[in-house]
C-alpha beads as a LAMMPS data file, in Angstrom:
LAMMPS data file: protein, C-alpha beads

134 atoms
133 bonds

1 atom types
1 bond types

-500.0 500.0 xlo xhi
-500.0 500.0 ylo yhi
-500.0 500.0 zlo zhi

Masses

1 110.0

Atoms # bond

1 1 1 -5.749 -79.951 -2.954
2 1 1 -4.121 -81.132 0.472
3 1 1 -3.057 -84.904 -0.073
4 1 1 -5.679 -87.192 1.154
5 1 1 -8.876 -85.344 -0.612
6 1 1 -9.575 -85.322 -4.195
7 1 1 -12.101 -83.498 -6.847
8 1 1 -14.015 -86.450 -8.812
9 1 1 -14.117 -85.892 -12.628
10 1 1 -17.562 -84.567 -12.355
11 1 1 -17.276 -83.136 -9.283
12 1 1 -16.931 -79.142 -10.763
13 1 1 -19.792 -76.972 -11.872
14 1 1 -19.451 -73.476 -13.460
15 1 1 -23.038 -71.494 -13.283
16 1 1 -23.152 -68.516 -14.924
17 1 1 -26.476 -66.417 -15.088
18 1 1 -28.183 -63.121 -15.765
19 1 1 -31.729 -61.750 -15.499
20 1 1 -33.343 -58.099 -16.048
21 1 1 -35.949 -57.164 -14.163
22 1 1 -37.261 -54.046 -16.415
23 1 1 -37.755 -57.104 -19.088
24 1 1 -38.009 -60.296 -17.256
25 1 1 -35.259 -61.424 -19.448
26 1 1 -33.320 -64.005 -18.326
27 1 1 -30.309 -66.805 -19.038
28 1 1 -28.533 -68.998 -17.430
29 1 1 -25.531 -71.822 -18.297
30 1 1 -24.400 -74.191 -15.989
31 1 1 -21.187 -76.153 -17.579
32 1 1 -19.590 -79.397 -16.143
33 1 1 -15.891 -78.647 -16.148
34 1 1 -12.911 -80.765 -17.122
35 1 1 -10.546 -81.849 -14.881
36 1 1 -6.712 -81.651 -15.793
37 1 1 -4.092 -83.198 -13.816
38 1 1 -0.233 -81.744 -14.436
39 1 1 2.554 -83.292 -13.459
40 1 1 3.148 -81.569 -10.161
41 1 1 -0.129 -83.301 -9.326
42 1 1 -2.083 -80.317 -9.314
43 1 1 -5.692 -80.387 -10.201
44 1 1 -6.447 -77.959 -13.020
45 1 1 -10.322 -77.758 -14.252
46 1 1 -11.401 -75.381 -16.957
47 1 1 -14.256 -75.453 -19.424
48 1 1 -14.524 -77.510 -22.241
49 1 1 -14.334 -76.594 -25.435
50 1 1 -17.408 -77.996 -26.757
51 1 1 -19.185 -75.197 -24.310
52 1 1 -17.029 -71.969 -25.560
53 1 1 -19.596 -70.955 -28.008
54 1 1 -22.578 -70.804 -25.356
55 1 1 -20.286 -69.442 -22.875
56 1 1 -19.487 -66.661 -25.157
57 1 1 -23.121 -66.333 -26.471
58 1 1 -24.006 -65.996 -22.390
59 1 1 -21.348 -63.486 -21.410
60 1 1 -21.924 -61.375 -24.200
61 1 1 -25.582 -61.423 -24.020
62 1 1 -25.186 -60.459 -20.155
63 1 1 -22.457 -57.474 -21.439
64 1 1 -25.055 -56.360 -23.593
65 1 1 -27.958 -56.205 -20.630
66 1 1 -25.422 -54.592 -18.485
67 1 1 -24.742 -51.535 -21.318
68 1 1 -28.324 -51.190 -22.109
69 1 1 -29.739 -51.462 -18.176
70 1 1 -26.992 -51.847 -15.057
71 1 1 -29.746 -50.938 -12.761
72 1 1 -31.742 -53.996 -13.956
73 1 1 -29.532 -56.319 -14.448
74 1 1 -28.050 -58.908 -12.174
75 1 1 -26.098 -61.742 -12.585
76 1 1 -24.375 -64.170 -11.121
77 1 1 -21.123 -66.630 -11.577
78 1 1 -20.303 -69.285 -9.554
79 1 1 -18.028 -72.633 -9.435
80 1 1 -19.290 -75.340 -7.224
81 1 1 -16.565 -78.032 -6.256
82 1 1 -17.610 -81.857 -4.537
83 1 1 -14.566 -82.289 -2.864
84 1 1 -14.204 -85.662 -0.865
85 1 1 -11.994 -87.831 1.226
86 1 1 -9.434 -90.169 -0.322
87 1 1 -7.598 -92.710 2.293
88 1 1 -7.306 -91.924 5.724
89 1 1 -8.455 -88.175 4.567
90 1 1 -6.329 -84.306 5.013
91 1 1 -4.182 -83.272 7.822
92 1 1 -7.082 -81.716 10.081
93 1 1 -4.544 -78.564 9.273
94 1 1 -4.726 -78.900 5.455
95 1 1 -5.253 -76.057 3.158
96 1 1 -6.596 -75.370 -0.472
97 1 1 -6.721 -72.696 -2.589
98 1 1 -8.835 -72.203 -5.441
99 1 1 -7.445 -69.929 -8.606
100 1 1 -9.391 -68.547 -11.800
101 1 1 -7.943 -67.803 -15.289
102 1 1 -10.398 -65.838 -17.688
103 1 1 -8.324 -67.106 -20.760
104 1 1 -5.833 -69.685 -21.597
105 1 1 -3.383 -66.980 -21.410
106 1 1 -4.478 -64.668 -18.493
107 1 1 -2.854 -64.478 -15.614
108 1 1 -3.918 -66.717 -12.403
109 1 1 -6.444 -64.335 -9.580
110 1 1 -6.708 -65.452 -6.272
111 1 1 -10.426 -67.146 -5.083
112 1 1 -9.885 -68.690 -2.233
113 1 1 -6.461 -68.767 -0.387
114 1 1 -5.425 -71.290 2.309
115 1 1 -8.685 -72.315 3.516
116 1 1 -9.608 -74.749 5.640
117 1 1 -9.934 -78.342 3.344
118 1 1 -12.011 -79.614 6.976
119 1 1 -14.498 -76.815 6.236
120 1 1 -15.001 -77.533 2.835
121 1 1 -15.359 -81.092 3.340
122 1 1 -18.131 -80.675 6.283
123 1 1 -19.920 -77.586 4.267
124 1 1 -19.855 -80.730 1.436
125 1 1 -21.356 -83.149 4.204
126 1 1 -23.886 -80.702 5.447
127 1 1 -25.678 -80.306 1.494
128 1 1 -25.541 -84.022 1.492
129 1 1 -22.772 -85.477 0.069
130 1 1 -20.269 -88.162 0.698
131 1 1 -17.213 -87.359 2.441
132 1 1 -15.734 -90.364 1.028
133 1 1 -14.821 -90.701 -2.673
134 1 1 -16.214 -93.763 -4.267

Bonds

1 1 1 2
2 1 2 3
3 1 3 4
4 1 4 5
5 1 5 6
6 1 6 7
7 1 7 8
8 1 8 9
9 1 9 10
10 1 10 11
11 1 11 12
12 1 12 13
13 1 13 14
14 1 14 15
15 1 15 16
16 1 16 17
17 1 17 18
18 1 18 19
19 1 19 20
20 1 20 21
21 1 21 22
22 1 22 23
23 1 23 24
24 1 24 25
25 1 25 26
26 1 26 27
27 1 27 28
28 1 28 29
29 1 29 30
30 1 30 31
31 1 31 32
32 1 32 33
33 1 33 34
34 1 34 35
35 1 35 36
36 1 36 37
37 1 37 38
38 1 38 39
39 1 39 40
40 1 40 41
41 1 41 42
42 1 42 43
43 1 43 44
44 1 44 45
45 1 45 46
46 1 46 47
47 1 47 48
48 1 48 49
49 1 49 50
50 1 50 51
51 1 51 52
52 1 52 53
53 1 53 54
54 1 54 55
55 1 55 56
56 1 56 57
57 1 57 58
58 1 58 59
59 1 59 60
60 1 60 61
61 1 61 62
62 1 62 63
63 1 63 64
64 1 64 65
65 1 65 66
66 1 66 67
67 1 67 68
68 1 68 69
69 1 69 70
70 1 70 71
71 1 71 72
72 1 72 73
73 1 73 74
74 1 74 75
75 1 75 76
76 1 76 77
77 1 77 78
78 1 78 79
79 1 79 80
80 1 80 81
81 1 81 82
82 1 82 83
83 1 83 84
84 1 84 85
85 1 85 86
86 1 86 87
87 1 87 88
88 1 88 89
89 1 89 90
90 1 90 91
91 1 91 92
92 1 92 93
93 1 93 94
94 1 94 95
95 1 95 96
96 1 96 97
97 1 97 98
98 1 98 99
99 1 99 100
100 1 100 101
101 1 101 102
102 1 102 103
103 1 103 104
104 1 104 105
105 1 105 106
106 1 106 107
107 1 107 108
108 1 108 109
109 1 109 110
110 1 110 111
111 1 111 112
112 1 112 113
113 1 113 114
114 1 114 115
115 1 115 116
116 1 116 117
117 1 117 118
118 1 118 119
119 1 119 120
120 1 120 121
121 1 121 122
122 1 122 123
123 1 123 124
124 1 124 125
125 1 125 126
126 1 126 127
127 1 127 128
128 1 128 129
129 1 129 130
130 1 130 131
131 1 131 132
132 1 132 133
133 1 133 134
């Protein structure tokens, strides 16, 4: 994150979901991640470790539904982020980028890559919620 914006402890949501239509099955987790800060003052969030087991009960249930019936299944993952103004706010220039690690020891894949942090903040504004951090 650009100086002059911030992520608030609470402020990142993983949703991760499934249904099948041929069965009407469907699932769905939605996870509050941590937030890690490392000493380069990077903000690192990933998911705690109270929620592995349900996460893993949820993916595998969804790899099963996509063996048994790809045409009927659909699913969906998603990480929502509240990002908000800290100060005098970004650089109207600033960037962010936004990385994901499927395991502690994968490899980081690009998300997002030097977007706009002014878009993100007014997309954030738009749904409602404060630009400024409280």
């Amino acid at each position: 994150m650009p100086v002059g914006v911030t992520i608030p402890p609470d402020g990142a949501v993983l949703t991760f979901a499934a249904t099948r239509s041929d069965t009407g099955q469907a699932d769905m987790g939605v996870f509050e991640l941590d937030r890690l800060e490392t000493a380069q003052g990077m903000l690192l969030f990933r998911l705690d470790p109270e929620d592995r087991a349900e996460y893993i009960r949820l993916r595998d249930m969804f790899n099963a539904w996509e063996t048994e019936a790809p045409r009927a299944t659909n699913g969906t993952f998603s990480i929502d982020v509240a990002a908000c103004k800290t100060g005098s706010g970004p650089d109207p220039e600033a960037t962010f980028s936004v990385y994901v690690a499927t395991a502690a020891d994968a490899p980081l894949s690009v998300l997002v890559e030097d977007a706009p942090i002014k878009d993100a903040l007014e997309a954030a504004g738009s749904a409602g919620a404060s630009d400024l951090c409280d």
